[in-house]
C-alpha positions as CSV (number, residue, x, y, z in Angstrom):
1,X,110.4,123.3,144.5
2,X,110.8,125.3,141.6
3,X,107.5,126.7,141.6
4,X,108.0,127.7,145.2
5,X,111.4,130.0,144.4
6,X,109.5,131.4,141.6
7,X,106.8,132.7,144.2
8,X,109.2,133.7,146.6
9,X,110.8,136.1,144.0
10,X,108.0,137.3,142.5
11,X,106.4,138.3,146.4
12,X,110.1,139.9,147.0
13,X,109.8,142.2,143.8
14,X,106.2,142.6,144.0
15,X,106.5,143.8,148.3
16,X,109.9,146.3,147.1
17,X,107.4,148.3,145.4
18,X,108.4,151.3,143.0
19,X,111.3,153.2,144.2
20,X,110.7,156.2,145.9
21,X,113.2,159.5,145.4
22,X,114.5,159.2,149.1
23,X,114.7,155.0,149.0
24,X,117.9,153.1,148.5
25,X,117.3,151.1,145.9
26,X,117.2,147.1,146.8
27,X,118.6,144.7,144.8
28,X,116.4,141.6,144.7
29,X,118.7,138.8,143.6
30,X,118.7,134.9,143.0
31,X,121.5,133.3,143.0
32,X,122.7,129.4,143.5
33,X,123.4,128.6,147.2
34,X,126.9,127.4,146.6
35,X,128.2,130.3,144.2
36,X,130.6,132.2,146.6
37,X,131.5,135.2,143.7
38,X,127.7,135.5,144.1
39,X,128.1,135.8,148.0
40,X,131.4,138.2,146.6
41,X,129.0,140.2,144.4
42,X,126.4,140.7,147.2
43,X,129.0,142.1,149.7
44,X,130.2,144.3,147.2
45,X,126.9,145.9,146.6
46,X,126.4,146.6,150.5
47,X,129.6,148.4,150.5
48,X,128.2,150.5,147.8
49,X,125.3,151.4,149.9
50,X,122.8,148.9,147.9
51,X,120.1,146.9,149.9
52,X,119.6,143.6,148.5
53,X,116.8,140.6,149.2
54,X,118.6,137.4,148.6
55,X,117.2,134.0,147.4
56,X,119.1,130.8,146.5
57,X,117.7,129.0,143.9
58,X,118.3,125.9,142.1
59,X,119.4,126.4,138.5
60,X,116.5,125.3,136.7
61,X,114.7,127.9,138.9
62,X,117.5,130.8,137.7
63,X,117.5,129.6,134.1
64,X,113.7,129.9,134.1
65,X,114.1,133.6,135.8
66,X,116.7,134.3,133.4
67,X,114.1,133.6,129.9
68,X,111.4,135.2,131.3
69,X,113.5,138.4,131.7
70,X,114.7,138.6,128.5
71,X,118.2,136.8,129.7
72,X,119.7,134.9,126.9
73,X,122.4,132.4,127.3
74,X,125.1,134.2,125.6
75,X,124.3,137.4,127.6
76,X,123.5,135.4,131.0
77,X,126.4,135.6,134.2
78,X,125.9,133.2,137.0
79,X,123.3,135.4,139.1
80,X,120.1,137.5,138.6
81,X,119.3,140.5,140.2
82,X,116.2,142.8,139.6
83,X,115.9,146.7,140.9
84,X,113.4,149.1,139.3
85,X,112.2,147.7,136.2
86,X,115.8,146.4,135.3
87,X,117.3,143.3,135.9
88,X,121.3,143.2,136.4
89,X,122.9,140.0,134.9
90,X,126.2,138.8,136.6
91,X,129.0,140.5,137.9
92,X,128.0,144.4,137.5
93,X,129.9,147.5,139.0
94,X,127.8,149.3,141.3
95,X,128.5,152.6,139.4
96,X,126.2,151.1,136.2
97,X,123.4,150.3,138.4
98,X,123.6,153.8,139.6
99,X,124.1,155.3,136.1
100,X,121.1,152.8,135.0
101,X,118.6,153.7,137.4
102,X,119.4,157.6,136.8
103,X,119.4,157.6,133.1
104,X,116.5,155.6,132.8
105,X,117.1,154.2,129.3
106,X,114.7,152.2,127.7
107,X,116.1,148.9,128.1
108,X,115.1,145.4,129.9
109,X,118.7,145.8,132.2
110,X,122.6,145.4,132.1
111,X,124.3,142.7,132.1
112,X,128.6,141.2,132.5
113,X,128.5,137.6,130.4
114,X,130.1,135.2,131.9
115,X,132.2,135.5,134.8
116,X,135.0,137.5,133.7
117,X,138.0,137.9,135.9
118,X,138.8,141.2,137.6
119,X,134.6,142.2,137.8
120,X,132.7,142.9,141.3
121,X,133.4,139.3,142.9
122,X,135.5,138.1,140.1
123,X,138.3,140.2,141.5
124,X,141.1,137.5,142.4
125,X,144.1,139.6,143.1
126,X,143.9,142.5,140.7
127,X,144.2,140.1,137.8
128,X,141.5,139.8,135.0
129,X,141.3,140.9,131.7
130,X,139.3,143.2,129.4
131,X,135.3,143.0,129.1
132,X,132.0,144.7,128.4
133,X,129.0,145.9,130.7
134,X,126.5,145.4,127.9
135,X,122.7,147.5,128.0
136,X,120.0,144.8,126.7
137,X,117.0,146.9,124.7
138,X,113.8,145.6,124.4
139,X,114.2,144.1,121.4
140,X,116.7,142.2,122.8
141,X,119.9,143.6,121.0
142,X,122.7,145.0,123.0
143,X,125.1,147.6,123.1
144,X,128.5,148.5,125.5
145,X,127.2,150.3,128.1
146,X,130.6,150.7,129.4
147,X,134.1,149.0,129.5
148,X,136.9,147.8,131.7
149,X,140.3,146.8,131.7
């Protein structure tokens, strides 16, 4: 079974192909089938104008994704996305995809640990607290790629 999502992720990112000026970028994301702030998140980016390829995996298929991307468990959210070269860790703003994909930084992708209230899909009423987008280089260290309150 595992083995099988993996395929069916790697055909997704392999058919979106590189993205072309004029494309909307598509979000290829794996996510479990029963998260609904997943579901949230997904909504979310189609309202900012994203196209997105879904796939609901089990968790030992997502943690697998997660390592080979560069994912570690303190930096890893509860859903996987890929677009370009970068992948986008949990609950992201819309806005830092955008600002990812135009600045091009040399970087493996963004990422919201965790599942902190009051991000895209995490937003329960206006409440939630403080917390970091973070920008994962190569190497693997990280630094805030931008902040909310």
């Amino acid at each position: 079974m595992q083995r099988r999502h993996f395929l069916l992720t790697a055909t997704a990112l392999f058919s979106a192909g590189p993205l072309r000026a004029d494309a909307k970028p598509i979000l290829i994301v794996s996510k479990s089938p029963t998260c609904d702030c997943c579901t949230a998140w997904v909504e979310r980016m189609h309202q900012a104008g994203f196209q997105t390829t879904v796939t609901d995996v089990d968790q030992d298929a997502l943690y697998a994704m997660k390592a080979r991307l560069g994912i570690t468990p303190d930096l890893a959210g509860c859903h996987t996305a890929t677009v370009g070269d970068y992948f986008l860790e949990g609950h992201v703003h819309a806005e830092d995809i955008r600002r990812l994909l135009s600045e091009a930084p040399n970087a493996l992708g963004i990422t919201v640990p965790g599942m902190p209230m009051g991000s895209p899909g995490m937003d329960m009423g206006g409440a939630g607290g403080p917390y970091d987008v973070l920008l994962v280089l190569k190497d693997g260290s990280t630094q805030v790629y931008a902040s909310y309150s």
